[in-house]
GUZA-213773 format. One line per field, with one value per residue (C-alpha): z, y, x; residue number from 0. Coordinates in steps of 0.5 Angstrom, whole numbers. Layout:
REM GUZA-213773
w: Z|...
v: Y|...
u: X|...
num: NUM|...
END
This chain:
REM GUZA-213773
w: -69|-63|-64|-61|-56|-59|-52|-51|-53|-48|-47|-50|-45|-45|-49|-46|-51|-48|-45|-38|-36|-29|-32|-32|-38|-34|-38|-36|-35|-33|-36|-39|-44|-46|-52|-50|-55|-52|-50|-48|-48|-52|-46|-48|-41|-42|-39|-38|-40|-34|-38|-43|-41|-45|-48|-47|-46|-49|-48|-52|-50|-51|-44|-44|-41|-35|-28|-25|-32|-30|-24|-24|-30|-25|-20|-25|-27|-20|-19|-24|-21|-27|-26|-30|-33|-39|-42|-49|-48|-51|-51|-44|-44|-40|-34|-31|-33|-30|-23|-22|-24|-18|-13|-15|-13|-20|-23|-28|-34|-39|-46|-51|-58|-62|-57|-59|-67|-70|-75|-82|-86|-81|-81|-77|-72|-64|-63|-66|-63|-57|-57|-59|-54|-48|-52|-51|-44|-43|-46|-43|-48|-47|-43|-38|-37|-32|-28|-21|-15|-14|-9|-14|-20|-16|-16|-22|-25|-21|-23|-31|-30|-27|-33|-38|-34|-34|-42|-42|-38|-43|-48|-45|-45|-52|-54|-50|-53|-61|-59|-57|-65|-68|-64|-66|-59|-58|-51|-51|-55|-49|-42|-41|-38|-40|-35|-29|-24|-30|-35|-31|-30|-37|-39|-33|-36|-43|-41|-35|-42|-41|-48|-47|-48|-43|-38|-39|-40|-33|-29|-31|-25|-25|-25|-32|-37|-42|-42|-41|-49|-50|-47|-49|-57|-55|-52|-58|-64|-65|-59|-60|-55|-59|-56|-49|-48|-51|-47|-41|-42|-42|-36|-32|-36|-33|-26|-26|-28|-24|-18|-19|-20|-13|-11|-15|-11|-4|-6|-9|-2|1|-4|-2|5|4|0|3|2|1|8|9|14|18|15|22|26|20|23|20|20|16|13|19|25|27|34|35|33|31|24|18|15|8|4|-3|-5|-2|-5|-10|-10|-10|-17|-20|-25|-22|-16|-12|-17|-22|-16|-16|-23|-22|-16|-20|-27|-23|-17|-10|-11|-16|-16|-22|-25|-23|-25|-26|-34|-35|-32|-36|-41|-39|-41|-47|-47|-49|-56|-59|-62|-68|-71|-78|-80|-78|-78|-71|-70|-65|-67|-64|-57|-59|-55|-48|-42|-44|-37|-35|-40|-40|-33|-34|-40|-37|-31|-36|-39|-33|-30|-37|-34|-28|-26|-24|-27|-30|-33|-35|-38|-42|-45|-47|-51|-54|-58|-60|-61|-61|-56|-57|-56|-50|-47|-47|-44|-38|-38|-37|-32|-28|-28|-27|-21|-18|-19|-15|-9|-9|-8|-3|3|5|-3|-3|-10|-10|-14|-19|-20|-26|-28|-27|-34|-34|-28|-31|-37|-38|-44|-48|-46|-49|-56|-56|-54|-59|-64|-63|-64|-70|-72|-69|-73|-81|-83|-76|-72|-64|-62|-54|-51|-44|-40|-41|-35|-33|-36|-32|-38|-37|-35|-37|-37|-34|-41|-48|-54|-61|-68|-74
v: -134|-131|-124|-121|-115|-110|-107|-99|-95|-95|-87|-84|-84|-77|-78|-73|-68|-67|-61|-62|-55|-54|-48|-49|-47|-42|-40|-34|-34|-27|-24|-16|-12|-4|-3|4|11|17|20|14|6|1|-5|-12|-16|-24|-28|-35|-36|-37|-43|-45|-49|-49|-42|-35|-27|-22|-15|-8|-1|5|9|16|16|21|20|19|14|9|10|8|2|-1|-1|-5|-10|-12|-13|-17|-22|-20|-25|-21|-15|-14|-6|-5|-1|6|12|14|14|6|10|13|6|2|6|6|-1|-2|1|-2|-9|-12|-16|-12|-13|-8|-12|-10|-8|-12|-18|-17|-16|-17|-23|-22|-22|-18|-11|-7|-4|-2|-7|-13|-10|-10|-18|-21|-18|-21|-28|-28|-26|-32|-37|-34|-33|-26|-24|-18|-12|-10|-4|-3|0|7|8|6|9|15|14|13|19|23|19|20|28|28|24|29|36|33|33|39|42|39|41|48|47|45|52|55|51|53|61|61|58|63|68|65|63|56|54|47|46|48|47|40|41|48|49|47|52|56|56|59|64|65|65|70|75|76|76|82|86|83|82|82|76|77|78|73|68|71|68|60|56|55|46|48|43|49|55|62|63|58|60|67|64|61|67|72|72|77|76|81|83|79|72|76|76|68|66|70|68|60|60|63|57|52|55|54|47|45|48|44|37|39|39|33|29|31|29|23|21|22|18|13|12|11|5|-3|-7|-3|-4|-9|-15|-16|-19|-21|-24|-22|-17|-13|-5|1|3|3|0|-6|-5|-12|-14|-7|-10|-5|-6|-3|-4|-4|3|3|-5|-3|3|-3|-4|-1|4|5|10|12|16|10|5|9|9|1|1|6|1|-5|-4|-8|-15|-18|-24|-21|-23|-30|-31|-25|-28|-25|-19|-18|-20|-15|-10|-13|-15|-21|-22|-26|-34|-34|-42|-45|-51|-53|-45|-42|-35|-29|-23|-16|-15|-9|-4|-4|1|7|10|4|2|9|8|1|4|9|5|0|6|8|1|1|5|1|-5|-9|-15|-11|-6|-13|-15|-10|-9|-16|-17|-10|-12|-19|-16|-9|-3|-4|-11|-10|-5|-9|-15|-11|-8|-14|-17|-10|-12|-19|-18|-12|-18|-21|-15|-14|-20|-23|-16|-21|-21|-17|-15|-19|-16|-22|-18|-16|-22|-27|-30|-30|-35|-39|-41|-41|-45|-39|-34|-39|-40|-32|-31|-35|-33|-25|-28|-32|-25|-21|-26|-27|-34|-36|-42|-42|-49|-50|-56|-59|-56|-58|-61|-56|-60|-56|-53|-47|-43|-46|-42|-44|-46|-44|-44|-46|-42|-46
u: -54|-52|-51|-45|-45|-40|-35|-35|-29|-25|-24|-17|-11|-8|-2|4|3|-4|-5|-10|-13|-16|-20|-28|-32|-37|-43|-47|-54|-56|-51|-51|-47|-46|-44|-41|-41|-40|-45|-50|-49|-53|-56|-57|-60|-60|-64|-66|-74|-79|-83|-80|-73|-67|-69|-67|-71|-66|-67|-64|-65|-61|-59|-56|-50|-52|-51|-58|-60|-54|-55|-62|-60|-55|-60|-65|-59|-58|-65|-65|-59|-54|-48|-43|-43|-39|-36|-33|-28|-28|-23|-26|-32|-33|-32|-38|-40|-36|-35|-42|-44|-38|-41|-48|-44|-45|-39|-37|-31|-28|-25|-22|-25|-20|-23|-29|-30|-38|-39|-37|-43|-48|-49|-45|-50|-50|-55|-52|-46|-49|-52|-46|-42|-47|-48|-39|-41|-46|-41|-34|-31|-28|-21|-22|-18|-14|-18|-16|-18|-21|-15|-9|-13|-12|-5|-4|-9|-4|4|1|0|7|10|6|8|15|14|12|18|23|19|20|27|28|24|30|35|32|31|39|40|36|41|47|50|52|51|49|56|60|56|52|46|43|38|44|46|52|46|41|45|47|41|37|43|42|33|36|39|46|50|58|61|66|61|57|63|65|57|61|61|69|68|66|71|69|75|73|75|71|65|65|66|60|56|58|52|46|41|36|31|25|30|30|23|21|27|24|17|19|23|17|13|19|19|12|11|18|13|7|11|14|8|5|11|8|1|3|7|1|-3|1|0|-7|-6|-5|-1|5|9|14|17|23|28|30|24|19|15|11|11|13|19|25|28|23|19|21|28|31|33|31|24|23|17|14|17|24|25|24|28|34|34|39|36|30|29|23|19|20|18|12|10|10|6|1|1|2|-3|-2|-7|-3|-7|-9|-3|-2|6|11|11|4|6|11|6|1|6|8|15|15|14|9|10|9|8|5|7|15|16|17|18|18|13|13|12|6|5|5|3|7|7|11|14|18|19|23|26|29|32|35|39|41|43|47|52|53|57|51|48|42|48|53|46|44|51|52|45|45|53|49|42|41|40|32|31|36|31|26|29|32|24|22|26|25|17|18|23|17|12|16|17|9|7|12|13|20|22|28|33|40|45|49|55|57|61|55|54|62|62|56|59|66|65|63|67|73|70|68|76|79|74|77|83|82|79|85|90|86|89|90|87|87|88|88|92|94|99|106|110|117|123|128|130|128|121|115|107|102|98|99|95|98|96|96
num: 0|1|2|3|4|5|6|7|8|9|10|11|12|13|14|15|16|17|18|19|20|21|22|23|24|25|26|27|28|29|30|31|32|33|34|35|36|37|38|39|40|41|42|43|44|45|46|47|48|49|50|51|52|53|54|55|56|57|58|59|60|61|62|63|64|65|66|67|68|69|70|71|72|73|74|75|76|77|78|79|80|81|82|83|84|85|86|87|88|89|90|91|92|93|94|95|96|97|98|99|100|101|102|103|104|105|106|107|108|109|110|111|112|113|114|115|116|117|118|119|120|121|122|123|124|125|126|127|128|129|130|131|132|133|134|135|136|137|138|139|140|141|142|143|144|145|146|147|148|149|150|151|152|153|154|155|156|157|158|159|160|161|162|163|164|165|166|167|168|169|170|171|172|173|174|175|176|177|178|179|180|181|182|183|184|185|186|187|188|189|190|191|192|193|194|195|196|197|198|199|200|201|202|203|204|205|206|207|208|209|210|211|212|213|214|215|216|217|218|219|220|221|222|223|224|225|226|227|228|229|230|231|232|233|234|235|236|237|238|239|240|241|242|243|244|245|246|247|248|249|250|251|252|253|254|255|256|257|258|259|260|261|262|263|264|265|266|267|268|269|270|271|272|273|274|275|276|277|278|279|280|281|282|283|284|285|286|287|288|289|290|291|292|293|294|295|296|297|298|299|300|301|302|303|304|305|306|307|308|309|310|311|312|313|314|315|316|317|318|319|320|321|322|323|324|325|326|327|328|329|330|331|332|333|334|335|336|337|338|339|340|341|342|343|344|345|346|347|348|349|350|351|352|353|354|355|356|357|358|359|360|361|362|363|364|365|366|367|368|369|370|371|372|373|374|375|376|377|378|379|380|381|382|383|384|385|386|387|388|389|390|391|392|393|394|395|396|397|398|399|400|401|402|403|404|405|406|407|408|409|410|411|412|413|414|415|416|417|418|419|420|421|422|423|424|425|426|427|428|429|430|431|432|433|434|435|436|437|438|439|440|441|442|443|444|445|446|447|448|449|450|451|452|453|454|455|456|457|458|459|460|461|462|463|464|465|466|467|468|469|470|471|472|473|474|475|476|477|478|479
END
């Protein structure tokens, strides 16, 4: 009896819910991990074995965390050939190892903790840490951090220090505000901003000794929408010598940090020269060159910082903190979706089975969320399209959904601006949604109405043609 010879199966065809990835599975063969602590780091060097094929030589060793050992541990791992080598990031404490291991010229990666979580059902030690952290480096299983270069580090350490002393100076100044309660007077109920030019010298009057309400009334500035009667209501209460000498003491502490942010702002200007790929292209011929007039046509060329300045909300101190968060290369970001999703503002997909739901964005960059955050309020009160945006989402969603949607097209749209030095911001109109879909608008119209006229129904219905008899509308909607 013949036997019969059984065909292969053929292989499945991709069916159009498979997804194809161009993502190669890359595996390590020398790899290395840290498992940094503060003062000293747990090193796991692997490498293939020198006789035996298919096998691996792991090695563990502690190395304090001073200048000359890392040094010297960097030197033994590019002698060693190391492919990659792997950081977990800890407080701080990763960035004498990271800095000295680029300069070495080793491939170095910082990870997440979170991304790194130790086998349950094993003691939980540094040296476990450490080797299961280099055999997730071997087989790519980690996802690296966004680490910049030394030039947009610099500017970053010097944009965040601005953001902490201009907390610092509000601070100061609601000090101020709570010393003026606890004496009984009620400037800010009065005056707008306390520490405008007619507050200042409310203020620098009652520390120089000053107590008449009169008096004080008389030093406000005649564009003040509060009457003398009201200012000088406001400025009678007990204040006491004690009152004078805080007040004193943190307007000496305000004028100083004022001065050092000034200072800040020149530095950072100066910071930002050094950095490339800030510049931008002729918008007439496409030459490249600084911010002005181009050498070649005369059209203007504006670069990174002034187009992104085009963004209502966003000023030359918000461009800035992008640029430092953001950096320059933005091929670490392949699409302005995973910029924005760096940031974390967009919120996750959660799916279980037919449910499917939106998580919580989670906590991004809070320099550059700030920053955006800011420049969304403050678009709000325009009529633009991010401030239209804004407006329309915060009666449907709320006020903080909306922040973080007008966030997240600002980073998407700066993506945009660093990427590509011709891009420039096109301003939609206040009444571009109107436009798109006018549908909408008429269901939200005879909605209002409904709701205007309880008991009531809305009906549109076709023009009707003029009779002769008299004057006929253009169109007219029946209620029911």
């Amino acid at each position: 009896m013949a036997r019969m010879r059984s065909r292969p199966a053929s292989p499945p065809v991709p069916g159009p819910g498979t997804d194809v990835t161009d993502e190669p599975v890359q595996v390590i063969s020398r790899a290395a991990a840290i498992d940094v602590a503060k003062g000293s780091g747990m090193v796991c060097l692997r490498l293939p074995h020198e006789s035996r094929s298919g096998r691996r030589t792991q090695q563990v060793w502690e190395v304090t965390a001073t200048f000359a050992s890392v040094v010297t541990l960097m030197d033994h791992l590019a002698c060693q050939g190391v492919e990659r080598l792997v950081l977990e990031s800890t407080s701080d404490y990763w960035r004498i190892w990271h800095y000295l291991a680029e300069a070495a010229g080793l491939e170095v990666w910082l990870v997440n903790a979170r991304d790194v979580r130790h086998l349950p059902g094993r003691s939980k030690t540094d040296r476990l840490d450490c080797a299961w952290l280099c055999k997730l480096n071997e087989r790519g299983m980690l996802r690296r951090s966004f680490v910049p270069p030394e030039p947009v580090r610099d500017l970053r350490a010097l944009t965040r220090l601005r953001a902490r002393l201009t907390q610092d100076r509000v601070r100061h100044q609601n000090r101020i505000e709570k010393v003026l309660e606890d004496a009984l007077l009620k400037v800010s109920s009065v005056i707008s901003d306390l520490m405008g030019a007619s507050g200042r010298r409310f203020l620098q009057a009652l520390v120089d000794g000053e107590r008449s309400p009169a008096a004080l009334a008389a030093l406000g500035d005649s564009r003040l929408r509060a009457s003398q009667a009201e200012l000088k209501a406001a400025l009678t209460g007990r204040f006491r010598d004690i009152h004078a000498f805080e007040i004193g003491m943190l307007l000496e502490l305000t004028d100083e940090l004022t001065a050092r942010i000034t200072r800040l702002d020149g530095q950072i200007a100066a910071q930002l020269e050094t950095i490339p790929g800030l510049g931008g292209v002729c918008a007439g011929c496409g030459q490249p060159g600084p911010d002005g007039p181009c050498t070649g046509c005369g059209d203007p060329v504006l670069g990174v910082i002034s187009r992104l300045d085009e963004i209502p909300g966003i000023g030359v101190e918000a461009a800035q903190v992008i640029v430092a968060e953001l950096g320059t290369d933005m091929s670490q970001f392949p699409t302005p979706a995973h910029a924005a999703a760096w940031a974390r503002l967009t919120p996750r997909t959660i799916q279980s089975g037919a449910t499917s739901k939106a998580g919580r964005t989670g906590k991004g960059d809070p320099y550059l969320r700030g920053a955006t955050g800011a420049a969304v309020m403050s678009a709000a009160r325009t009529d633009t399209y991010p401030g239209a945006r804004y407006r329309r989402l915060a009666r449907k969603r709320g006020k903080q959904k909306a922040i973080v949607a007008g966030s997240r097209v600002i980073v998407e749209t700066a993506h945009r601006i660093i990427a590509d030095p011709g891009f420039r911001y096109a301003e939609l109109g206040s009444g571009y949604h109107d436009q798109r879909d006018a549908g909408r608008q008429s269901r939200d119209k005879i909605r209002q109405l409904e709701k205007l006229n309880p008991g009531m129904t809305v009906t549109l219905t076709p023009r009707q043609p003029d009779s002769g008899g008299g004057c006929v509308p253009a169109g007219h909607a029946s209620a029911a």
